[in-house]
C-alpha positions in Angstrom: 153.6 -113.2 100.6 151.5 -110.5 101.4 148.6 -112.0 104.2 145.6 -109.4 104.9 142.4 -110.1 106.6 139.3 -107.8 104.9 136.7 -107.5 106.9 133.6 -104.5 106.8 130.2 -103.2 108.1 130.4 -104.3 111.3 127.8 -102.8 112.9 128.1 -101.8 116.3 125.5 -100.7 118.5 122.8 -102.0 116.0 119.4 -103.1 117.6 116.6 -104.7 116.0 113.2 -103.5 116.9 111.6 -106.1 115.2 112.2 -108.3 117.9 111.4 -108.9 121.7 113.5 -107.1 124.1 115.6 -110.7 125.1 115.7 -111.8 121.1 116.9 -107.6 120.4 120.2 -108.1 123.1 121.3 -111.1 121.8 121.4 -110.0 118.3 122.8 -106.4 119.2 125.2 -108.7 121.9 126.5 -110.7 118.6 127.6 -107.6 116.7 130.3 -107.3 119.7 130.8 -111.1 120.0 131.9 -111.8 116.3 135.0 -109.3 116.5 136.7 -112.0 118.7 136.5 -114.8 115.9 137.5 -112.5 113.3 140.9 -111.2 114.9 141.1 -114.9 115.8 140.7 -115.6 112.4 143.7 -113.3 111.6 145.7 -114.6 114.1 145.1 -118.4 112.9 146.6 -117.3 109.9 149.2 -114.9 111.3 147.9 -112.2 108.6 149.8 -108.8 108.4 146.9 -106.5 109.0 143.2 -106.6 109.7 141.3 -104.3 107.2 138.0 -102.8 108.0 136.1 -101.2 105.2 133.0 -99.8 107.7 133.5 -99.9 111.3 129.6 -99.0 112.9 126.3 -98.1 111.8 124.7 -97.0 115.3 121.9 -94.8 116.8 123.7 -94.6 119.8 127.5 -94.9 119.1 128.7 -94.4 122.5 127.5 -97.6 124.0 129.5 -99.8 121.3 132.9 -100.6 122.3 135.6 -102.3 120.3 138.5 -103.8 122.1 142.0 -104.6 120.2 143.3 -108.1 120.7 146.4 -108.6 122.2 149.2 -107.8 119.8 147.6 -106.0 117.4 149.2 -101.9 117.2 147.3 -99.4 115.8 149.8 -98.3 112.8 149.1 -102.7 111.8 145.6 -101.4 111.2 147.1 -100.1 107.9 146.8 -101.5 104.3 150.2 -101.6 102.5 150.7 -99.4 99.1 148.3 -100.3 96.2 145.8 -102.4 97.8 143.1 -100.0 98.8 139.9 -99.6 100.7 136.4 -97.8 99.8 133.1 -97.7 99.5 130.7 -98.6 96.7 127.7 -100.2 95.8 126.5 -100.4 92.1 123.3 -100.5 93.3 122.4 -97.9 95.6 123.3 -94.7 96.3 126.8 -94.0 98.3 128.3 -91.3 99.8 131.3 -92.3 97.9 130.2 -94.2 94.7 133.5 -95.3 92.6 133.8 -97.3 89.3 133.7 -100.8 89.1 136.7 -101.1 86.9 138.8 -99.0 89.6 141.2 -101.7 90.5 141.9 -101.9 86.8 142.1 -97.9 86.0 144.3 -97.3 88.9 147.0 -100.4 88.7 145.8 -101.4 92.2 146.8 -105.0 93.4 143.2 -105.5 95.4 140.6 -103.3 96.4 138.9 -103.4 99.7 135.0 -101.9 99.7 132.5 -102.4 102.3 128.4 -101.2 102.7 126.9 -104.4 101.2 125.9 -107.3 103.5 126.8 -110.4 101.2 130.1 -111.6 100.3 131.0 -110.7 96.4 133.4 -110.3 93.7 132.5 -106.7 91.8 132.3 -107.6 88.9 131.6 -111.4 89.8 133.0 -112.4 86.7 136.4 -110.7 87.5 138.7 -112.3 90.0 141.5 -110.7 88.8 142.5 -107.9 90.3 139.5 -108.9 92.9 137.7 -106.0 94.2 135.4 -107.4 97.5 132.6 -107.1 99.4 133.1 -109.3 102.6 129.6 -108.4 103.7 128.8 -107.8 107.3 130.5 -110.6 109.6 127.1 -111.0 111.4 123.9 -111.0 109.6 121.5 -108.4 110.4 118.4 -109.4 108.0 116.7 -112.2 106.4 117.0 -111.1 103.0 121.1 -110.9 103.0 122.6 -112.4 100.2 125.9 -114.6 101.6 126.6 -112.7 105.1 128.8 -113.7 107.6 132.2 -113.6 106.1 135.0 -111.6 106.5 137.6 -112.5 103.1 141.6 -113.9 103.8 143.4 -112.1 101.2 146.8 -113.4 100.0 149.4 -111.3 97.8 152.6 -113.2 96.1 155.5 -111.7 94.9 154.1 -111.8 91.4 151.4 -109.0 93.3 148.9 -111.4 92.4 145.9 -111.7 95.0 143.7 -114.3 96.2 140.9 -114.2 98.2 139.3 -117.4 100.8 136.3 -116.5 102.3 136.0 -117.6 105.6 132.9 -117.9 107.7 133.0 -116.1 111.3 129.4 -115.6 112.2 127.8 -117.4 114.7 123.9 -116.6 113.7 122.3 -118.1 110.9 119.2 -116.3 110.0 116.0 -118.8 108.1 112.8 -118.3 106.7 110.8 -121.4 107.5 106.7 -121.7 106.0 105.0 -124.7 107.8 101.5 -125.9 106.2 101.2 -129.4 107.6 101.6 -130.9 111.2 104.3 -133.2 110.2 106.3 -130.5 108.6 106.3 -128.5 112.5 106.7 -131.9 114.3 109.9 -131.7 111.9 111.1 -128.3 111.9 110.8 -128.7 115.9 112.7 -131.9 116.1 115.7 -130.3 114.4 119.0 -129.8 116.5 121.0 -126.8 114.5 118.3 -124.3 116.0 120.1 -122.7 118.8 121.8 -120.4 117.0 118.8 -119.8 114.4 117.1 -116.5 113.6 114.1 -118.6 112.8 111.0 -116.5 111.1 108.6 -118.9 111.2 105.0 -118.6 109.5 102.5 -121.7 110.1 99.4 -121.5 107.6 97.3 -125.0 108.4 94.1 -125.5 109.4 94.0 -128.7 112.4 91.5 -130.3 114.3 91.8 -129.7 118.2 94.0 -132.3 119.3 96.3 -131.3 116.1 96.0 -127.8 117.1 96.9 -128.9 120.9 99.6 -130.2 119.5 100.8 -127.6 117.5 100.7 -125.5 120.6 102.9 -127.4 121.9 105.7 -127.6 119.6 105.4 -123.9 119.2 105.6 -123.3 122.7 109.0 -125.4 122.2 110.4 -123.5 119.6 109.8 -120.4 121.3 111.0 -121.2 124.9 108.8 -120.1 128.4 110.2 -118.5 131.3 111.7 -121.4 132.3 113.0 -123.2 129.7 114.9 -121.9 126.8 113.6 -122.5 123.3 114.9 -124.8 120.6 115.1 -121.4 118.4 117.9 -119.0 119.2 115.3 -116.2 118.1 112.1 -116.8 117.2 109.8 -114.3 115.4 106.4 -116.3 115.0 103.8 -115.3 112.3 100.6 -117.4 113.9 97.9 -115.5 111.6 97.4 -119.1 109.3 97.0 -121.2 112.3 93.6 -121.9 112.4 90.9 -124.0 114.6 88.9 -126.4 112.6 85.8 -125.6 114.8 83.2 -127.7 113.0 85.2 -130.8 114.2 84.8 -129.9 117.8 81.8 -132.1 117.8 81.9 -134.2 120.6 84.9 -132.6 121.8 83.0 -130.5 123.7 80.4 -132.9 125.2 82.0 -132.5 128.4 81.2 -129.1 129.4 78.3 -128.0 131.6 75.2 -126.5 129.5 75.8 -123.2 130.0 79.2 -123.1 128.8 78.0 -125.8 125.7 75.6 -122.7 125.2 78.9 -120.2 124.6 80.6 -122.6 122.5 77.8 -122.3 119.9 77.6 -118.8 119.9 81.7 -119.0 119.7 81.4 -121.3 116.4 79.2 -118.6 115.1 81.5 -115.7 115.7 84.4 -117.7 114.4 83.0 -117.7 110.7 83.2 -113.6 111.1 87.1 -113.1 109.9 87.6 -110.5 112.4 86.5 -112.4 115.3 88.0 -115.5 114.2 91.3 -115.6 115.9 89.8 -114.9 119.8 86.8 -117.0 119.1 89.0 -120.2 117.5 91.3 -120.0 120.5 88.5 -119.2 123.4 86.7 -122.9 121.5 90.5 -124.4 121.8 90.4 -123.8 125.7 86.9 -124.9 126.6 87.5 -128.2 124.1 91.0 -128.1 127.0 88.5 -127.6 129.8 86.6 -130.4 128.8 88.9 -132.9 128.0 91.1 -131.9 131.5 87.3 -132.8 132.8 86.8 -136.2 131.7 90.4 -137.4 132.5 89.8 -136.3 135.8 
């Protein structure tokens, strides 16, 4: 039996400008980080050579390394006769665009392809002779279809292949929409976050001890200076978070006169949308200011 471990799109050097600075290394870091479980992977299963359909997508090449694992010789880098790598993509334009029916037409055992992100069959209905998409072994977007795999390919004397796809990724990356209090107070009470590419949007409307609280859990998610966050990455869309300032009320009894004063004119400039977001949260830290006053 013929053991082969397919792996593609790897990667290197990638960075993701979407997110802070800190969240961009450790996402770049894991492109790097996720070659070490995939040759482990082939050495778990003592395969007979690593296959990489796409090695590195990088701005700036030179500052991705790959190191070989112990073991491994160059010339065991190469695919035995009639299985065969390539590109393709039925749906989008390649630089080396081949039929889907090619491991048919050309009497191949399996055919390797890489520059899609999700783990696939091509055609999915056809697992015989398979030709594969692995997908990229660390996920690099929110929208990817099945990343994170690299496939184990096995080929018996009969030359008939079968594929296991095995997970290697570390990241997980999740789309989360929060519209109620409880549904934060659970999302933040969760324990699989840490390695989460969490894009969270919150869209609720809370009174100030609700929104106080909803500070807080964000703040938690998120992680300060001192303390790392429940998230691995966090990319927080805030815009539906909302003061409910005609409940302030009483809430504001507290304050001196003058600043009372400012609090109405802040009410007022919270009911012009373009003001709203500084005026809600100047209101949340004067109700803050007076609540800090009465418990002392």
């Amino acid at each position: 039996m013929l053991k082969l471990l397919h792996t593609a799109d790897w990667h290197l050097g990638r960075r993701f400008r979407a997110f802070s600075e800190e969240a961009s290394i450790k996402l770049s870091r894991a492109r790097l980080e996720v070659i070490d479980r995939i040759f482990s992977e082939a050495e778990r299963h003592q395969v007979d050579a690593v296959l990489c359909a796409r090695v590195i997508s990088s701005t700036n090449p030179s500052q991705a390394r790959v190191v070989r694992p112990r073991g491994l010789a160059p010339e065991e880098a190469v695919a035995p006769a009639r299985v065969s790598p390539a590109r393709q993509s039925p749906d989008a334009q390649t630089n080396f665009p081949i039929s889907k029916d090619a491991v048919v037409d050309r009497g191949l055992d399996y055919l390797a392809i890489g520059d899609t992100h999700g783990f696939r069959f091509i055609p999915p209905e056809r697992k015989q002779p398979p030709t594969i998409y692995p997908g990229t072994p660390e996920p690099t977007a929110f929208d990817e279809v099945d990343p994170g795999h690299v496939a184990l390919v096995l080929i018996n004397r009969q030359r008939r292949a079968t594929v296991d796809k095995r997970r290697v990724a570390n990241w997980h990356w999740e789309t989360v929409r929060v519209a109620e209090l409880s549904a934060l107070r659970a999302l933040a009470a969760r324990h699989d976050l840490g390695n989460r590419v969490l894009r969270l949007t919150v869209e609720m409307r809370l009174s100030a001890e609700q929104y106080d609280e909803a500070e807080a859990l964000l703040q938690e998610l998120a992680g300060t200076e001192a303390r790392h966050g429940r998230a691995g990455v966090l990319q927080l869309d805030r815009e539906g978070l909302s003061l409910d300032v005609a409940a302030l009320g009483h809430g504001l009894e507290g304050l001196p006169p003058v600043l009372q004063a400012a609090a109405r004119r802040l009410q007022e400039a919270a009911a012009d949308p373009d003001q709203r977001p500084a005026a809600e949260r100047a209101l949340f830290h004067l109700f803050r200011a007076a609540r800090e006053g009465v418990r002392g």
